[in-house]
N, C-alpha and C positions, 0 to 999 in steps of 0.2 A: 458847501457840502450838502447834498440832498441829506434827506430827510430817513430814505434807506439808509445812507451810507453813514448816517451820525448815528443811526441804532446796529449798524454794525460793529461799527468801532466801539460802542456801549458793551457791545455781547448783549444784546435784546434782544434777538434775531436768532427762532427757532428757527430748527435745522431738520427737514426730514429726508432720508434716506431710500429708495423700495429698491430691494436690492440685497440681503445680507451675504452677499459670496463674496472672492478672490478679488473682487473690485469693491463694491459696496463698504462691505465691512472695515477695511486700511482705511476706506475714504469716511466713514463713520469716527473713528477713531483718531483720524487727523482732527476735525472735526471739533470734536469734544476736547483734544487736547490743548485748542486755541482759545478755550472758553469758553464755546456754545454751546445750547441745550441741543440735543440731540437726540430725535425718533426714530428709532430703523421697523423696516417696514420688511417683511417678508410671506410671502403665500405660504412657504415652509414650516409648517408649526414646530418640525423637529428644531431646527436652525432656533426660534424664537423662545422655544423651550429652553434648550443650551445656552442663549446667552444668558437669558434673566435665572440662570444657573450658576452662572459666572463661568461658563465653560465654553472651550475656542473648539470649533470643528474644521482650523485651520491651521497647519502646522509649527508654519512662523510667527501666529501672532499666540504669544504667551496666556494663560487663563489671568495671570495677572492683569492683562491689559482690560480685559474685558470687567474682570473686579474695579479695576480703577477708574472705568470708563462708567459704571453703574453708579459711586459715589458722586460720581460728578455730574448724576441727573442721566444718563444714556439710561431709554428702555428699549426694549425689542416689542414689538407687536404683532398680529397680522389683519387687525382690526383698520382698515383705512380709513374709519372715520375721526381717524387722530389726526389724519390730516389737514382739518379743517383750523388747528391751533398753531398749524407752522404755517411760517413766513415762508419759506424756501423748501423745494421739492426735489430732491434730485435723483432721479432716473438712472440706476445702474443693473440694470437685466438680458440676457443673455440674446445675441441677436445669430443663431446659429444658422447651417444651410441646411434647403429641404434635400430628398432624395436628387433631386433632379439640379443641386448646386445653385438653385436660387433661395434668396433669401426669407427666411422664416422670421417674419414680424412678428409671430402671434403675440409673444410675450410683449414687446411694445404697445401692440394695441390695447391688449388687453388691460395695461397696467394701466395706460391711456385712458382707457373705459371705466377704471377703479378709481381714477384721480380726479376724472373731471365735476360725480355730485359730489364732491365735498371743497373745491377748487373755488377763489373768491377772490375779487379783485383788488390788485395791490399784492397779490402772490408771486415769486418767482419759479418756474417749474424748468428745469434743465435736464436735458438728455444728456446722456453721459456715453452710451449703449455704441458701440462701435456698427455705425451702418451707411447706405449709400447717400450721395449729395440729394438733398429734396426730403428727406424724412420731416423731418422736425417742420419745416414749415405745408408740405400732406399730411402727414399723419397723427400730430400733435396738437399745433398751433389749433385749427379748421375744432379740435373737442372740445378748446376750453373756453372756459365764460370772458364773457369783455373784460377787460380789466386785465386778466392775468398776463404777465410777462413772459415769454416762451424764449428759450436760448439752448443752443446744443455747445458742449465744452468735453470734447473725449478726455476721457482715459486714457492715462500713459504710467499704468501700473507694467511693472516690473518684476513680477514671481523672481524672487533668489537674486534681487540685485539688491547687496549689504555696501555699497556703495554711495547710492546717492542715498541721500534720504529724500522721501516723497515729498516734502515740502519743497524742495529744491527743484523739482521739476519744473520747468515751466508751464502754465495753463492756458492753453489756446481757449479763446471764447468767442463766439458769433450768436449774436442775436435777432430776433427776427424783426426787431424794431432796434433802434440806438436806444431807446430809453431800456430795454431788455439788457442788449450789450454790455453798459453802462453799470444798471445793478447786478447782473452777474458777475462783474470784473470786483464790484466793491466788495461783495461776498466773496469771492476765492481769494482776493488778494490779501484781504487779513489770514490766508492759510497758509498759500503757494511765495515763495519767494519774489515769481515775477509771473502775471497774468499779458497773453499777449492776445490783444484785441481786432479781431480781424472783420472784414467789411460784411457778413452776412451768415447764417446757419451752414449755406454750402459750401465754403469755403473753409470752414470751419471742419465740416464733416470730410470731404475729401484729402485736407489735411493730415487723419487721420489714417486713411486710405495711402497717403500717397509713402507715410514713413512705413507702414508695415507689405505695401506693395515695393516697395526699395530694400526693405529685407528679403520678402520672398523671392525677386528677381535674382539676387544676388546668390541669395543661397542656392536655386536651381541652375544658375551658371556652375558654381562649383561644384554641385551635383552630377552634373553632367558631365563635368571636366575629369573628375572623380574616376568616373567610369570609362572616360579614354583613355584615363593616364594607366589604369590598373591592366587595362586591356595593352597596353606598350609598356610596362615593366616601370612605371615612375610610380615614385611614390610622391603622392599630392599633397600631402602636408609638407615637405620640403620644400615642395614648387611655395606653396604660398609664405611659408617660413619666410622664403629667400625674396617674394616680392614686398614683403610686410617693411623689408630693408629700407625700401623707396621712400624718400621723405615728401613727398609730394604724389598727387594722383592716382595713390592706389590705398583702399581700405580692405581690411583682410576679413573674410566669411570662410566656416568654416563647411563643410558638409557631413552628411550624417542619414539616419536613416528614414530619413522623413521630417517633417516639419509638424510641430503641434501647439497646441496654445489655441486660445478664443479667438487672435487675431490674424497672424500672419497666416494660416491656413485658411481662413475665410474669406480676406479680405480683396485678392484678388477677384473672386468670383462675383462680391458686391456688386464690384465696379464694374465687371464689362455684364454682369446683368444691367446694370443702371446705362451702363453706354448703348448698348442693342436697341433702348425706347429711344435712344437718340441717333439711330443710324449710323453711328459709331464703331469702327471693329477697331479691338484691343486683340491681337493678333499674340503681340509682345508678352503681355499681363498674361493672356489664357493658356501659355507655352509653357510658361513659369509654372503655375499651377499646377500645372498637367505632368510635366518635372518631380517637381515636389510630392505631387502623388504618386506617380509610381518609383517611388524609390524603396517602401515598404515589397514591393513585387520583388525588383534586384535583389534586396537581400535574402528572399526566401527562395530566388532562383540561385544564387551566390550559394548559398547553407546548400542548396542538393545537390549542386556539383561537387564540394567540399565530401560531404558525405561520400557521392558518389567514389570519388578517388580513393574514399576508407574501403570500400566495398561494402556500404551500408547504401541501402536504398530511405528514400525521406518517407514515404510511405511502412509506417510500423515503427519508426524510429520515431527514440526517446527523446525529447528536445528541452533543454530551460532556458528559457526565456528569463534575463539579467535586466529589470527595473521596465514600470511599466508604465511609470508617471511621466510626460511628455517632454520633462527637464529636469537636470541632474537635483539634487536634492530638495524636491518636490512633493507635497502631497496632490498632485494634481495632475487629473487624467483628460483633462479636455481636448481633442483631437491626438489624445498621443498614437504616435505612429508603431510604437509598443502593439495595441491593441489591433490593430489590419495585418500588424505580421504575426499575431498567433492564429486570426482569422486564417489567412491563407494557407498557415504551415497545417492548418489542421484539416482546412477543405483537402492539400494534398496527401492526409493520412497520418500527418505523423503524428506524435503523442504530446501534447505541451503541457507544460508548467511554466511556473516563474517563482521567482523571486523577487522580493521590493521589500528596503527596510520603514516605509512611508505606506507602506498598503500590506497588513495581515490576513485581509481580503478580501477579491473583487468582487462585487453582484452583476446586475446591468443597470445598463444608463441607456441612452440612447441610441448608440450605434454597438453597444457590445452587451454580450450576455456569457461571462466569463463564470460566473458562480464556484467558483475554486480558493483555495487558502495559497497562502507564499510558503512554498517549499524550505529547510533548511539550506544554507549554504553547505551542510557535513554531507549534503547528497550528492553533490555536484558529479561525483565519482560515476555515480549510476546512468548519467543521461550520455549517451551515444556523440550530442553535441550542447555545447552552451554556446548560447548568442548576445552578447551582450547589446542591448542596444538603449539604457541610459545609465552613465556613467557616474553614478552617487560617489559621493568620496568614503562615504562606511565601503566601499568593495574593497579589498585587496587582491587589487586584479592580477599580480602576479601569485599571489596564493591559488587563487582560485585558475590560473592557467596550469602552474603544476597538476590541481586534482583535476583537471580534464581531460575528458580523450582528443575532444577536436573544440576548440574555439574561435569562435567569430566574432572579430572585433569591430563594432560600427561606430565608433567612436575615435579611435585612435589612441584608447586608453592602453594598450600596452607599446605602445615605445619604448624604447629601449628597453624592451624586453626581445630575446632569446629563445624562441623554440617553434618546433618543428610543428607543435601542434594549433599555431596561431594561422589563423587566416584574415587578412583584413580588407575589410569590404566599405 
């Protein structure tokens, strides 16, 4: 047993974190609960404020956890010179796309640029950040001082899965040396149930790439099916009900009105940016995407046909907008496709709200500037149309189809339901 891995197995082995969001934070708090000391690190002073508050600015993780996380040594900071007393560094910050769908490192680097005067050799530093093959050993490895050990090990956080538990996940790990590989594996594997060690950073990172680009493809096949079937009178959740039957060779995706999350909407575009430097065309991959984006369009042309039949034009009409977080019982609006269809419905005139039992109210962020509060559900009466488009289990969505004049279901949440005022798109 090295030397790292016998002060692992001790719990001698600080733990630092930069990163306190939807990734960071669960990953913090596994962390801690295995017995490590634990620094989390954030630019955010609100975020660092709240924890050493004992308070969660995230929905599913309890204040409890964050009180029991503080007894047991966890502090929040935003000071990086506490880095210089942890062993281990892990890299969990937001790797989004610019205007033009390529990838936005800044945060990377810059954290990169934060970590390396304080960084000393015999440290392990790991990227976690969902990005293209070739990061970690450009854009990482090339900042830090001799010595330090550099390894990229994505994320395979799960928002709303009460299922597995995150230790059970398995942990891909690639290092930019074996001796990296090696201690990185000894460190997650006292967390993760099983750490799976693969031959280098980019294999590691494309990994990544390749499980949430096999979501996205899949789901803009049914996207697209979607919208053949509606146009020939089928309805596509049957179709796929009845292929789900097949006990072999087929896995069931569902569709809906766009795709959202940090990964599966990004992750595409990584990659055939990263293939273009290699003369590479992903034809396949940038179809998918391009799918998945405009499916926010379909529904807001879907709602003004709808309309139109009422003899309501979309322009002037009153619209609410039904959850606006990117997945059903969520506090989290990271690409939700919620926010590009109140974008549009409003570029064509008409009047939006929403509701959301997880958002009291929206400000902006980086691609939306919503600055409105969540409407009562006792109004739903008032609006012209309601659109649901994420499906929380607080709705009762057959209540709320009686109080409406025209509803539109992107989800598929009124099945077997009955009326004349449902539209499903």
């Amino acid at each position: 047993m090295s030397a790292w891995a016998a002060r692992v197995e001790a719990r001698e082995t600080h733990v630092a974190i930069i990163g306190l969001g939807y990734v960071g934070l669960p990953l913090a708090l596994l962390f801690v609960e295995a017995g490590f000391r634990v620094t989390g690190v954030d630019v955010d002073a609100a975020k660092v404020e709240a924890l050493n508050a004992e308070r969660s600015y995230i929905q599913r993780i309890a204040a409890e956890e964050i009180a029991n996380a503080q007894a047991k040594g966890f502090v929040a900071t935003s000071d990086f010179t506490a880095l210089r007393e942890c062993d281990a560094i892990l890299i969990c910050v937001p790797t989004p796309l610019g205007e033009a769908h390529e990838p936005d490192m800044s945060f990377v680097t810059g954290t990169v640029a934060a970590i390396a005067p304080h960084a000393r050799a015999g440290q392990l530093v790991v990227l976690e950040s969902t990005t293209w093959p070739g990061t970690t050993t450009e854009l990482v490895a090339p900042k830090m001082p001799s010595g330090v050990m550099v390894a990229f090990s994505p994320e395979r956080e799960d928002p709303g899965n009460t299922t597995t538990p995150r230790r059970e996940i398995p942990k891909v790990i690639g290092g930019v040396t074996r001796e990296a590989a090696e201690t990185a594996a000894a460190l997650y594997g006292a967390v993760f149930a099983r750490t799976v060690v693969v031959s280098s950073t980019e294999a590691a990172e494309m990994t990544k790439l390749l499980e949430n680009i096999y979501r996205g493809v899949n789901i803009a096949l049914v996207n697209e099916l979607k919208q053949l079937c509606l146009a020939m009178g089928i309805d596509v959740w049957e179709v796929i009900e009845a292929a789900s039957t097949k006990p072999f060779g087929f896995a069931p995706f569902y569709p809906g009105p766009g795709i959202g999350g940090h990964c599966i909407p990004v992750d595409p575009f990584y990659l055939s940016w990263r293939a273009k430097q290699f003369g590479q065309p992903t034809r396949f991959i940038e179809l998918a995407g391009e799918v998945n984006e405009a499916m926010p369009a379909f529904v807001v042309a879907t709602t003004a046909r709808a309309l139109e039949r009422e003899g309501v034009a979309l322009r002037g009409a009153k619209v609410l907008v039904l959850g606006v977080a990117y997945k059903r019982d969520l506090d989290d609006l990271r690409e939700s496709p919620a926010l590009t269809i109140i974008a549009l419905l409003e570029q064509a005139g008409a009047e939006v709200s929403y509701n959301d039992p997880y958002f009291a109210s929206v400000g902006a962020g980086r691609k939306y500037a919503l600055q409105r509060e969540s409407v009562g559900l006792d109004r739903v009466g008032e609006f012209d149309c309601v659109v649901l488009v994420t499906d929380h289990s607080a709705y009762d969505v057959k209540a709320l189809v009686e109080a409406s004049r025209l509803f539109v279901d992107t989800r598929n949440a009124t099945r077997g339901i009955v009326s004349a005022k449902i539209l499903r798109c």
